[in-house]
C-alpha positions as CSV (number, residue, x, y, z in Angstrom):
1,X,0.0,0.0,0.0
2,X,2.4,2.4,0.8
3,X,4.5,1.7,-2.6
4,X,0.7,2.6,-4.0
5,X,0.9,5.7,-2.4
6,X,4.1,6.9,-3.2
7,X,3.8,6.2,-7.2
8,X,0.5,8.4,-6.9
9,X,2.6,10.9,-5.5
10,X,5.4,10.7,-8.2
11,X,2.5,10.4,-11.0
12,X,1.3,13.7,-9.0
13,X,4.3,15.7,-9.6
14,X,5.1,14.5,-12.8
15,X,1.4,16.1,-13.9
16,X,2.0,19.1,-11.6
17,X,5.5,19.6,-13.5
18,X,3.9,18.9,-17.3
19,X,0.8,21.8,-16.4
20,X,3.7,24.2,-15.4
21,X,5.8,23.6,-18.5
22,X,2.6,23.9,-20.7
23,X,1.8,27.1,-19.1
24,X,5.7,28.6,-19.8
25,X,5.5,27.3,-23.4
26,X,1.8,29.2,-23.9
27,X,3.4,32.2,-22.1
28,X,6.3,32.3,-24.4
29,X,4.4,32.2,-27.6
30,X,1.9,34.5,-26.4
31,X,4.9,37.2,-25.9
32,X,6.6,36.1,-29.1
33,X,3.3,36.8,-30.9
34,X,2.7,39.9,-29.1
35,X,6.0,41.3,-30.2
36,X,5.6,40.4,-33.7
37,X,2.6,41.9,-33.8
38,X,3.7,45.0,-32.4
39,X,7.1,44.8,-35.0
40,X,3.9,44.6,-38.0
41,X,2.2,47.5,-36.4
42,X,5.2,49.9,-36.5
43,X,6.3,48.7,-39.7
44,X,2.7,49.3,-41.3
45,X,2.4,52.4,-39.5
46,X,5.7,53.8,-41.1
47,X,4.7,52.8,-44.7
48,X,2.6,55.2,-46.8
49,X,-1.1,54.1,-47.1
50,X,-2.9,55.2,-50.5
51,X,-5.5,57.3,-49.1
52,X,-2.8,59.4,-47.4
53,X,-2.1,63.1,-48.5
54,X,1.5,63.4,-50.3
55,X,4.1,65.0,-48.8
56,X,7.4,65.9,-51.2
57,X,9.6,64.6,-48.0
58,X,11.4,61.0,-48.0
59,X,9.5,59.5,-45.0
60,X,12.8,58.1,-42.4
61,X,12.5,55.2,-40.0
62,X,15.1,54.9,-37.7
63,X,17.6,52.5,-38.3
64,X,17.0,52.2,-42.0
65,X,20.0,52.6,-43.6
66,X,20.8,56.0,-46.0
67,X,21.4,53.4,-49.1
68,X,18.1,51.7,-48.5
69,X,16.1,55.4,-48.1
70,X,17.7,56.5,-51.7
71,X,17.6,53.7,-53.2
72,X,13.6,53.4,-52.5
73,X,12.5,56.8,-52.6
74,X,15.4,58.4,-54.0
75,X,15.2,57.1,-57.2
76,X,11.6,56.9,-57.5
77,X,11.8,60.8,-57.5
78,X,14.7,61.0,-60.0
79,X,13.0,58.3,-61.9
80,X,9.9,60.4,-62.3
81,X,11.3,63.4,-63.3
82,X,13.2,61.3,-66.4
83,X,10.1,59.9,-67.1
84,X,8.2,63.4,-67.4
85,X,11.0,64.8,-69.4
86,X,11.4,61.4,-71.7
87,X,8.0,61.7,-72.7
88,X,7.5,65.4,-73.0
89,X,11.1,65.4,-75.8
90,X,9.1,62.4,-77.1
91,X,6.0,64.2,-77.7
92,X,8.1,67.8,-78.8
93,X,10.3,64.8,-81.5
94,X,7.1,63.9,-83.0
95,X,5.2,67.3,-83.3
96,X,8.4,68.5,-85.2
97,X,8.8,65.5,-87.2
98,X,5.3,66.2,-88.7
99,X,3.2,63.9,-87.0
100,X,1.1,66.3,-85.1
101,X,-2.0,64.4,-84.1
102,X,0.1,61.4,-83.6
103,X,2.1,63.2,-80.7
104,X,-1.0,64.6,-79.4
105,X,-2.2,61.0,-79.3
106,X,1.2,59.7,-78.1
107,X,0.9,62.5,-75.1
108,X,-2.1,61.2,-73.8
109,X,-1.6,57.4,-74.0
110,X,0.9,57.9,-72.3
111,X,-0.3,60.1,-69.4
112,X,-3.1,57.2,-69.1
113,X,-0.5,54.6,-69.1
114,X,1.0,56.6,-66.0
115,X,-2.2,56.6,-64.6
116,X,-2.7,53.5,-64.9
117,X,0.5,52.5,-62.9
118,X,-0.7,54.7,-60.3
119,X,-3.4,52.5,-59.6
120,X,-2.1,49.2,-59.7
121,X,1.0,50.3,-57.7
122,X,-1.2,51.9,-54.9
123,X,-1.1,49.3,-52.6
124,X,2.5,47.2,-53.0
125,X,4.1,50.3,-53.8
126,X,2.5,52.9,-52.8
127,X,4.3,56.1,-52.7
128,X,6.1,55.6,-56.0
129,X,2.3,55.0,-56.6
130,X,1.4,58.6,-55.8
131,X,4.6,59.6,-57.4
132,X,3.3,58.1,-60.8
133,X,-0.1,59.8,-60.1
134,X,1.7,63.5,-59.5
135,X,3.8,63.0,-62.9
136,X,0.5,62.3,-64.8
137,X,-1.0,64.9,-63.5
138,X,1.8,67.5,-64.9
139,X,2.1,65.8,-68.0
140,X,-1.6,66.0,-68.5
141,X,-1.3,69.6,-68.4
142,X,1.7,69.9,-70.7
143,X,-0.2,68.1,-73.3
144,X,-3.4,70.0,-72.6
145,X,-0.9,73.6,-73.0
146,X,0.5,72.1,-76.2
147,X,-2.4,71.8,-78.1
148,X,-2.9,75.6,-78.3
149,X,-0.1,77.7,-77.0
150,X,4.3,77.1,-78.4
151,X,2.6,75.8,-81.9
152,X,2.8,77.0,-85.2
153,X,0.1,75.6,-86.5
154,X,-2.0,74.0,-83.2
155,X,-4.5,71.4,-83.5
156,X,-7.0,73.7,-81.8
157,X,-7.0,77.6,-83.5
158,X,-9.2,79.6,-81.5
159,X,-7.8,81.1,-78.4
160,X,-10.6,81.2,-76.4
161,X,-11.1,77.1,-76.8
162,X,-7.3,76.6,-76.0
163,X,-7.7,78.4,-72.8
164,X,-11.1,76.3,-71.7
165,X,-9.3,73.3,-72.4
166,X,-6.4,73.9,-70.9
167,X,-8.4,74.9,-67.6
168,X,-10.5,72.2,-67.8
169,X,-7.2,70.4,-66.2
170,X,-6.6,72.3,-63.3
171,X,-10.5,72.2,-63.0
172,X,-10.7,68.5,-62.5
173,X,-7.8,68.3,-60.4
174,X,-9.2,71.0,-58.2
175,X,-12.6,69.3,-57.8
176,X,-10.4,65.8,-56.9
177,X,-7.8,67.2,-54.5
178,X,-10.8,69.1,-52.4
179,X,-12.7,65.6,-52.0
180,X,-9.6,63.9,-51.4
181,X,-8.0,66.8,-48.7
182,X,-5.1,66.8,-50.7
183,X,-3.3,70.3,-50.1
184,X,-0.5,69.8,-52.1
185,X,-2.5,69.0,-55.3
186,X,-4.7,71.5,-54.6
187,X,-1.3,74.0,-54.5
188,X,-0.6,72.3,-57.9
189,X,-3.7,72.5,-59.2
190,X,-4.2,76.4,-58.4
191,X,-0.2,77.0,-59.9
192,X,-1.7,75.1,-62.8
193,X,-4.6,77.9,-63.4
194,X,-2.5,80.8,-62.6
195,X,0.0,79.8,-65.6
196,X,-3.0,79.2,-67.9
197,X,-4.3,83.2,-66.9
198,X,-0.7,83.8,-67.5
199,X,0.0,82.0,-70.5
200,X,-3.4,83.9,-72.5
201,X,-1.6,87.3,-72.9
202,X,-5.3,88.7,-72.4
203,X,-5.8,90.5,-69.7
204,X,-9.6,90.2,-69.1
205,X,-8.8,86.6,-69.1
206,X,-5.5,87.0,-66.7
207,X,-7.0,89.2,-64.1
208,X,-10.4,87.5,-64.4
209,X,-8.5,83.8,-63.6
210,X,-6.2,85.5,-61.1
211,X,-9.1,86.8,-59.2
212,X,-11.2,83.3,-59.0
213,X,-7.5,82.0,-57.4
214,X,-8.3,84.2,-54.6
215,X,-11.6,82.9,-54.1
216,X,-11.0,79.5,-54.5
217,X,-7.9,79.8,-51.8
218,X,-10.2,81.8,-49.6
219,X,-12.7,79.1,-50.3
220,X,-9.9,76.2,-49.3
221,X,-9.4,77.9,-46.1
222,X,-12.5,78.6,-45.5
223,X,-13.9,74.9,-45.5
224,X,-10.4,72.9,-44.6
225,X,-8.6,75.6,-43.0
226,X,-4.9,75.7,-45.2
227,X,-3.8,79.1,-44.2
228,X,-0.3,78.1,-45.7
229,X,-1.4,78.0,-49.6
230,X,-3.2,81.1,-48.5
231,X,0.0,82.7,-47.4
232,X,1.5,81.1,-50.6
233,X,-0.8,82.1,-53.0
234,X,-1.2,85.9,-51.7
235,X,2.0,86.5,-53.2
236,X,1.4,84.3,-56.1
237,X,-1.9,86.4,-57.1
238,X,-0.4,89.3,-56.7
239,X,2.8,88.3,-59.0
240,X,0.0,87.6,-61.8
241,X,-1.4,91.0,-61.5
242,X,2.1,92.2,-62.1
243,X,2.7,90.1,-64.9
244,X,-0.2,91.0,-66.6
245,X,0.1,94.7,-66.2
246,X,3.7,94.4,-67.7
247,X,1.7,93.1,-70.6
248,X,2.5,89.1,-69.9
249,X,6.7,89.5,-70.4
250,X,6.9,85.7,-70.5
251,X,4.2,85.1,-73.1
252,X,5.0,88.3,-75.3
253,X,8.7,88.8,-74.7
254,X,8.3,92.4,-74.1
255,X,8.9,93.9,-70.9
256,X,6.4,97.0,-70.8
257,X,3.4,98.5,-69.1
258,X,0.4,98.0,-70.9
259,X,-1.2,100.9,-72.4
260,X,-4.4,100.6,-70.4
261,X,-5.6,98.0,-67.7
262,X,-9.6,98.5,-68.8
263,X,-11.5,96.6,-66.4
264,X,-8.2,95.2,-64.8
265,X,-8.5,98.1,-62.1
266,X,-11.8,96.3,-60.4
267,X,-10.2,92.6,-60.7
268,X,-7.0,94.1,-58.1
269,X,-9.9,95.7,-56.4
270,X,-11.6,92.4,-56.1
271,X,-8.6,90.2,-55.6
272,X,-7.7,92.5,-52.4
273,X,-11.3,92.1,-50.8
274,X,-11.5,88.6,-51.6
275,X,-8.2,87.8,-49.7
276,X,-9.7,90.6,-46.9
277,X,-12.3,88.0,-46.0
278,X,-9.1,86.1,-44.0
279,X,-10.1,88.7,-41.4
280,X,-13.6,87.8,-40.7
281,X,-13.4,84.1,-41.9
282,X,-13.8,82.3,-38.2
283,X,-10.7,80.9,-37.0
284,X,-9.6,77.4,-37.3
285,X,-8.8,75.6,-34.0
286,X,-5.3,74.6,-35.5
287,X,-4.3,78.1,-36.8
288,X,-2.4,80.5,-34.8
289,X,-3.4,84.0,-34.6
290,X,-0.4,85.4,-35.4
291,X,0.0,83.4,-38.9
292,X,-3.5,84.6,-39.6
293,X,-2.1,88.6,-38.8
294,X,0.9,88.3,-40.3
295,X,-1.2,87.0,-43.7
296,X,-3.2,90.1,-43.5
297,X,-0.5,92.1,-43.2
298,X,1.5,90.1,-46.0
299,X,-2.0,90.9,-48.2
300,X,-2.2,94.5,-47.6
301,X,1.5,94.9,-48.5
302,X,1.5,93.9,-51.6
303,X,-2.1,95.3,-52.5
304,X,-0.4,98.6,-51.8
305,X,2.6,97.6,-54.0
306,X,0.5,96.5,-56.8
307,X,-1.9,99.3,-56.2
308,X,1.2,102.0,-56.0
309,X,2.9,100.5,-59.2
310,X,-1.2,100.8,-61.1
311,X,-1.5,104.7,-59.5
312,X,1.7,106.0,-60.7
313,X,1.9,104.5,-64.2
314,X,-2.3,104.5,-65.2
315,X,-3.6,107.0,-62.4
316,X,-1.6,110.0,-61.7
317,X,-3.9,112.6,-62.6
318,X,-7.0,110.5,-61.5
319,X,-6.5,108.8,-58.3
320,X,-8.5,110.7,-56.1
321,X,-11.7,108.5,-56.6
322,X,-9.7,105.2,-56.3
323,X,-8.6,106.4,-53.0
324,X,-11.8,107.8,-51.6
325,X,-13.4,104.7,-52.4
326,X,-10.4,102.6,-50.6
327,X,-11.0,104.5,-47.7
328,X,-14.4,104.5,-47.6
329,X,-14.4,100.3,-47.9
330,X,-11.7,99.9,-45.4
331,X,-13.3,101.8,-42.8
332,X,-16.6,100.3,-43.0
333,X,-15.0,96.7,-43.0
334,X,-13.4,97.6,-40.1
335,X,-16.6,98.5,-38.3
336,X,-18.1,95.0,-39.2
337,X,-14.9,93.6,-38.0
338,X,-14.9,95.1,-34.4
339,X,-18.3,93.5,-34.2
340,X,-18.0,90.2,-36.0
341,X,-14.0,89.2,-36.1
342,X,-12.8,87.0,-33.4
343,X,-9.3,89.4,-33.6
344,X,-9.9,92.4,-33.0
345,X,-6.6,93.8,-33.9
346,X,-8.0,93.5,-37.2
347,X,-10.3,96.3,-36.8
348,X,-7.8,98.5,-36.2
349,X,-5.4,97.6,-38.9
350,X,-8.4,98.1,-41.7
351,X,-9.1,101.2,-39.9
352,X,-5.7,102.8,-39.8
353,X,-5.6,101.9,-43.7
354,X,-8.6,103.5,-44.3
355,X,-7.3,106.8,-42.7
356,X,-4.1,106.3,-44.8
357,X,-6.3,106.0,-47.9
358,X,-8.5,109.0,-46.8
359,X,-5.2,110.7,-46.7
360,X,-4.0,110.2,-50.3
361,X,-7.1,111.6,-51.0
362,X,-6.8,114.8,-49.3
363,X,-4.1,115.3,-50.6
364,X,-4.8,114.9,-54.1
365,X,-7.7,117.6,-53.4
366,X,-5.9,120.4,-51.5
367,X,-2.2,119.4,-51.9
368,X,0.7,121.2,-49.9
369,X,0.7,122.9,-47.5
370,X,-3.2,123.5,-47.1
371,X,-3.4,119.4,-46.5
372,X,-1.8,119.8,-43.4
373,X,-5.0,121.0,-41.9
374,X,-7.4,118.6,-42.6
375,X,-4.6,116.0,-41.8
376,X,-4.3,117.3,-38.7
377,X,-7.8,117.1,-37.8
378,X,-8.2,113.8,-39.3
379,X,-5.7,112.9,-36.5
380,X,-8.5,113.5,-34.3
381,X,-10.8,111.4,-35.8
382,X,-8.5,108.5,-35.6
383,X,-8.6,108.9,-32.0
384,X,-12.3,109.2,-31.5
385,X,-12.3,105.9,-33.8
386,X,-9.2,104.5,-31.1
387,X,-11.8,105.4,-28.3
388,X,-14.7,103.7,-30.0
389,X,-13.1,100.8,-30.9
390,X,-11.2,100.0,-27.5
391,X,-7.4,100.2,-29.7
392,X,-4.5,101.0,-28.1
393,X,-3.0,99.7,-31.0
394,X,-4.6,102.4,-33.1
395,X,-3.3,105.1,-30.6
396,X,-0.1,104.0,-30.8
397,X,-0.1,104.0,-34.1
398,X,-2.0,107.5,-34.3
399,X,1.0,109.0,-32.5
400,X,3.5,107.9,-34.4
401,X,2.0,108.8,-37.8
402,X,1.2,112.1,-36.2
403,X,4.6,113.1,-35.4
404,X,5.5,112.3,-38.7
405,X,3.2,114.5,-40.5
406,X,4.3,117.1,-38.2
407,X,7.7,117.0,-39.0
408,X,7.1,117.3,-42.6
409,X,4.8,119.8,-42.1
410,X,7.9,121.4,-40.0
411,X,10.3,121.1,-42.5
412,X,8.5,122.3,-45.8
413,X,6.6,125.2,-44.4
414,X,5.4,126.0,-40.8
415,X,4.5,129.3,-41.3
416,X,0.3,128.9,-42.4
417,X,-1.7,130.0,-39.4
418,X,-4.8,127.5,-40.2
419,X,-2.9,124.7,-40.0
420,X,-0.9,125.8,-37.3
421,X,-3.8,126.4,-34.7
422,X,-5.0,123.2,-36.4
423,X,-1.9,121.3,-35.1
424,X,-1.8,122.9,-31.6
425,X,-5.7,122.2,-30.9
426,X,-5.6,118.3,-31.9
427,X,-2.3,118.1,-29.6
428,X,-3.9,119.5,-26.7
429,X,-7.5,117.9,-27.6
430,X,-5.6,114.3,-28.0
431,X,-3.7,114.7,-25.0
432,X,-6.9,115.5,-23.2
433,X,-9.2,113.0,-24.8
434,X,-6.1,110.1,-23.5
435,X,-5.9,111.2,-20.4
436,X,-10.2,111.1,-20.2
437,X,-10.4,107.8,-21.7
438,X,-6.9,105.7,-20.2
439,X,-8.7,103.0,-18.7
440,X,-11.1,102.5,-21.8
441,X,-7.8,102.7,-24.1
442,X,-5.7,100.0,-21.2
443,X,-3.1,102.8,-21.6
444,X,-0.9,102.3,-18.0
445,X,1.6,105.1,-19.1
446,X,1.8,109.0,-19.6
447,X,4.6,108.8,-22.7
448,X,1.8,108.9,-25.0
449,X,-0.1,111.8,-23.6
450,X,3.0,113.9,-22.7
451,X,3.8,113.5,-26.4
452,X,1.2,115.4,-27.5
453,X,1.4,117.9,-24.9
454,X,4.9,118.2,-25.9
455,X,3.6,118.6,-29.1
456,X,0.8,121.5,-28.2
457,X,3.9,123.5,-26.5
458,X,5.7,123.3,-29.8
459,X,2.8,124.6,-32.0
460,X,1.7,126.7,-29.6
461,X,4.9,128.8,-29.6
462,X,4.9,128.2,-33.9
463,X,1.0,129.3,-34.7
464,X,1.3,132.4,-32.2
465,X,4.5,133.5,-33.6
466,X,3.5,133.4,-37.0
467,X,-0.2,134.7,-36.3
468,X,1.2,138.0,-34.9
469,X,3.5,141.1,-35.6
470,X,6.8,140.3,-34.6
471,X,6.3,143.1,-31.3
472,X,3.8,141.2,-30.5
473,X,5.2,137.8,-30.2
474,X,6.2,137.9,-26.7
475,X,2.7,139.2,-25.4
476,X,1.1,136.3,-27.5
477,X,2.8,134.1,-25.8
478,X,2.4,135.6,-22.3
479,X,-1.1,135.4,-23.0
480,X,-1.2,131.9,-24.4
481,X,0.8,130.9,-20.8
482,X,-2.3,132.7,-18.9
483,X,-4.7,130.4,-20.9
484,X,-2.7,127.5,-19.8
485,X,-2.6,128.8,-15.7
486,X,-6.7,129.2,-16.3
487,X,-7.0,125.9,-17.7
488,X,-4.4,123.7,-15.1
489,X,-6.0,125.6,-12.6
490,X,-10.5,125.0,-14.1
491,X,-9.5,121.2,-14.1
492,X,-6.5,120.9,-11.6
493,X,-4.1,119.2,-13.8
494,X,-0.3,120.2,-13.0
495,X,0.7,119.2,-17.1
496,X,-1.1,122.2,-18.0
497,X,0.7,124.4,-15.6
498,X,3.5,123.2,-16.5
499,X,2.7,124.3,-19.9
500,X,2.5,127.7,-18.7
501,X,5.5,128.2,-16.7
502,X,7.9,126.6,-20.0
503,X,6.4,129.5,-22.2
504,X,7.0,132.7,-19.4
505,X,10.3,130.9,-19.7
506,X,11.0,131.2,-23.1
507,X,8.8,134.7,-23.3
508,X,11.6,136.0,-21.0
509,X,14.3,134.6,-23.1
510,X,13.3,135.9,-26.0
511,X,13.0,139.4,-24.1
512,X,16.0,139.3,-22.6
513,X,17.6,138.2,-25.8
514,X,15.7,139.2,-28.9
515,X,13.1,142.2,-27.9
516,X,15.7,144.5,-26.1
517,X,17.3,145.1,-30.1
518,X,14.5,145.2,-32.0
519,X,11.0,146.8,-30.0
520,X,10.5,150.0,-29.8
521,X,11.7,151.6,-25.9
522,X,8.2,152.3,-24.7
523,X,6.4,149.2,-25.9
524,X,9.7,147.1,-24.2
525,X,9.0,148.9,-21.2
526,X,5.5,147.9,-21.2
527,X,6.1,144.0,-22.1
528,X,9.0,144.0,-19.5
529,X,6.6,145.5,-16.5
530,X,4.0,143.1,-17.6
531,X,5.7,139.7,-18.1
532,X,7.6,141.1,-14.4
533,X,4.6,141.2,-12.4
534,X,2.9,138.3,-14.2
535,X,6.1,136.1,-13.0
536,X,6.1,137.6,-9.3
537,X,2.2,136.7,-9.5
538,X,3.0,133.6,-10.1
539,X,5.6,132.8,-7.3
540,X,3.4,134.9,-5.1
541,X,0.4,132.2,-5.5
542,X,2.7,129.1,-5.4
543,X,4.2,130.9,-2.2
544,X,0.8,130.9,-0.6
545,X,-0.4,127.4,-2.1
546,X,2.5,126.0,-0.3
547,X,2.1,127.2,2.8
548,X,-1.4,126.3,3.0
549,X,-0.3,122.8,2.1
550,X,2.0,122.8,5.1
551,X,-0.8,124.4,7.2
């Protein structure tokens, strides 16, 4: 019995010990198959799938060797650019050999032939796949531009049929890439259009294609949110409207202005409103705001470039009306922007424009120096419009342009009263209306509101030495610093008596210096007693307000 017992013990263990190896042997294939699986994933994520976008980088893994990267992707690329050039000289030998339909017919066998590798390469090889589909589509277009345009005697005559079917191209791949999401061959396809606006020489038909560009980019972003071919294509659209008011130079070989742009004007009009909408377009989660600034600014630089080239060589004795009309757009936009854009900086950008528009035009109706004037108060408006919108950027921006316009004004003329009183009242008035409204501007500093005080000394001294007889300088300014005591003291505001006391200073300068030469000896005795007891008033009542402070 006990022999029994201890063989059904062995048998025991021996079970016990064949479970646990069975248990380590399922528990190393499970990891083994785990890891493999893991090793597919990795690999499958790294290769390109055919319903992704394509990118013109050579995708890396790491550890891949540089051979095996050059060798794969390298020479697809190389490959593809022989192939595109092979069969674009083979197409160019037969035209020139005679057989014109026959190359026509060549062409596009062979771009389906491309296309047709494209597809059955999409899913073993799938980025020379895409590749393969990228070459078609260029050679497509090459064959759809040869029909027409570099031919002697083209298979299609009329010019107006050569242009629809060479955009019918770009067309289809347009309608494609924005099903697909494809920005790159939506970039392509848009290039493609602009070269066949370019390639017309006509520039109803340039401008016309240049300006559905804009909307179709503005469109893109709109729905998919690509702010780069935006970005891209701003400068692009811009470049056409050069190109086709230096009458086409690669089309006609001649490197001129053309002798009128017509209804080009409204087409640069259009294109720069179109591409405004980037403004009040609602921003994409995965766009910054400071791409989508710097793209408006980017627009309305080379607007004004394009605009500036059109003025001077078509519109220099008629631009008042193009102006007015810019002005008048640009400030209502921004109005609709301060309500409806998401960044409001925008507002004020559109605005400031506007004012710069408004100020061509001004100029082109009063010219020099009377502009001055109604520059000046226009200064003042741009305030009011700073305060209405909330802008400190505006203000800012107001200052700067301000002293500007008065150091021009400075050094050309300085000497027309208007204009001068104009200068010193929207100084003082802006410095005011900053000083009201700080908190409503977020303005935490006084630099901006000294400045214009600054500048009210400055042009207060000018307009009252040029609005009066030169023996009566000194008692205009005496009397200008008695204004400044009345006001300082009405609203208690030290700036403003400060004011005062730096003209007595230079009124007694200037009649210690100047007036004891050139006034007459009784009217000097008069001006000296008066500025005298106007000073000694003057320390008198500081003498008394200081010792009823310390009381």
């Amino acid at each position: 019995m006990q022999i029994e017992k201890s063989d059904s013990r062995e048998l025991n263990s021996l079970r016990n010990e064949i479970e646990e190896l069975k248990n380590r042997i399922n528990l190393i294939e499970a990891s083994l198959d785990i890891q493999e699986w893991k090793q597919s994933q990795s690999i499958s994520a790294h290769k390109v799938r055919p319903d992704d976008d394509f990118e013109l980088n050579i995708p890396l893994q790491t550890g891949d060797s540089i051979e095996l990267r050059v060798g794969e992707y390298g020479m697809a690329w190389i490959g593809n650019i022989v192939l595109l050039f092979g069969i674009s000289f083979l197409v160019q030998y037969l035209q020139n050999s005679g057989y014109q339909v026959f190359s026509a017919l060549m062409g596009f066998i062979s771009v389906a032939a491309i296309y047709a590798g494209a597809y059955f390469t999409r899913i073993s090889l799938s980025y020379l796949s895409k590749l393969f589909a990228y070459t078609g589509h260029l050679l497509l277009f090459y064959m759809a531009l040869r029909l027409h345009f570099f031919q002697v005697d083209p298979l299609i005559k009329d010019d107006l049929t050569g242009i629809i079917a060479l955009v019918i191209v770009p067309a289809i791949l347009l309608y494609l890439s924005y099903h697909r999401k494809s920005q790159l061959m939506s970039g392509m396809a848009l290039l493609m259009l602009l070269f066949s606006g370019i390639i017309s020489n006509s520039v109803p038909i340039a401008s016309g294609i240049t300006t559905v560009v804009a909307l179709l980019v503005m469109l893109f972003y709109y729905r998919l949110g690509w702010l780069k071919i935006v970005f891209i294509f701003i400068f692009l659209i811009y470049l056409s409207h050069l190109n086709w008011l230096l009458n086409s130079p690669f089309a006609s070989h001649k490197l001129e202005f053309i002798k009128s742009p017509g209804i080009g004007y409204s087409y640069i009009f259009a294109t720069g409103f179109i591409l405004s909408l980037l403004a009040l377009i609602p921003k994409k989660k995965d766009v910054s705001d400071d791409f989508i600034i710097t793209s408006i600014i980017w627009n309305g630089l080379l607007f004004s470039l394009v605009l500036a080239i059109t003025v001077v060589t078509f519109l220099s004795a008629n631009y008042v009306p193009v102006f007015a009309v810019l002005a008048i757009f640009c400030l209502a936009y921004a109005v609709l922007l301060q309500s409806r854009s998401p960044l409001k900086i925008t507002a004020s950008m559109y605005a400031l424009y506007g004012f710069l528009a408004l100020s061509v035009a001004f100029y082109g109706i009063l010219l020099l120096p009377k502009v001055f004037m109604l520059l000046a108060v226009q200064s003042l408006l741009v305030v009011i419009m700073a305060l209405w919108f909330r802008s400190q950027f505006i203000v800012i921006m107001n200052s700067i342009l301000f002293m500007v316009l008065l150091i021009v004004y400075l050094s050309t003329s300085g000497d027309h009263n208007p204009t001068n009183f104009s200068f010193m009242l929207v100084a003082l008035i802006t410095a005011r209306f900053i000083n009201w409204k700080k908190e409503r501007l977020n303005i935490k500093t006084e630099y901006i509101r000294n400045l214009y005080l600054a500048f009210g000394f400055l042009m207060t001294l000018i307009a009252f030495y040029h609005a009066f007889p030169p023996s009566y300088i000194t008692v205009s300014w005496i009397f200008a610093a008695l204004l400044f005591f009345m006001v300082g003291r009405l609203i208690n505001n030290i700036k403003y008596r400060w004011l005062a006391i730096g003209i007595l200073i230079v009124s007694a300068l200037k009649l210690i210096f100047v007036d004891l030469s050139s006034i007459d000896i009784g009217f000097r005795v008069l001006v000296f007693l008066l500025l005298a007891i106007i000073l000694i008033s003057v320390s008198i009542l500081y003498t008394k307000y200081l010792v009823k402070k310390k009381d």
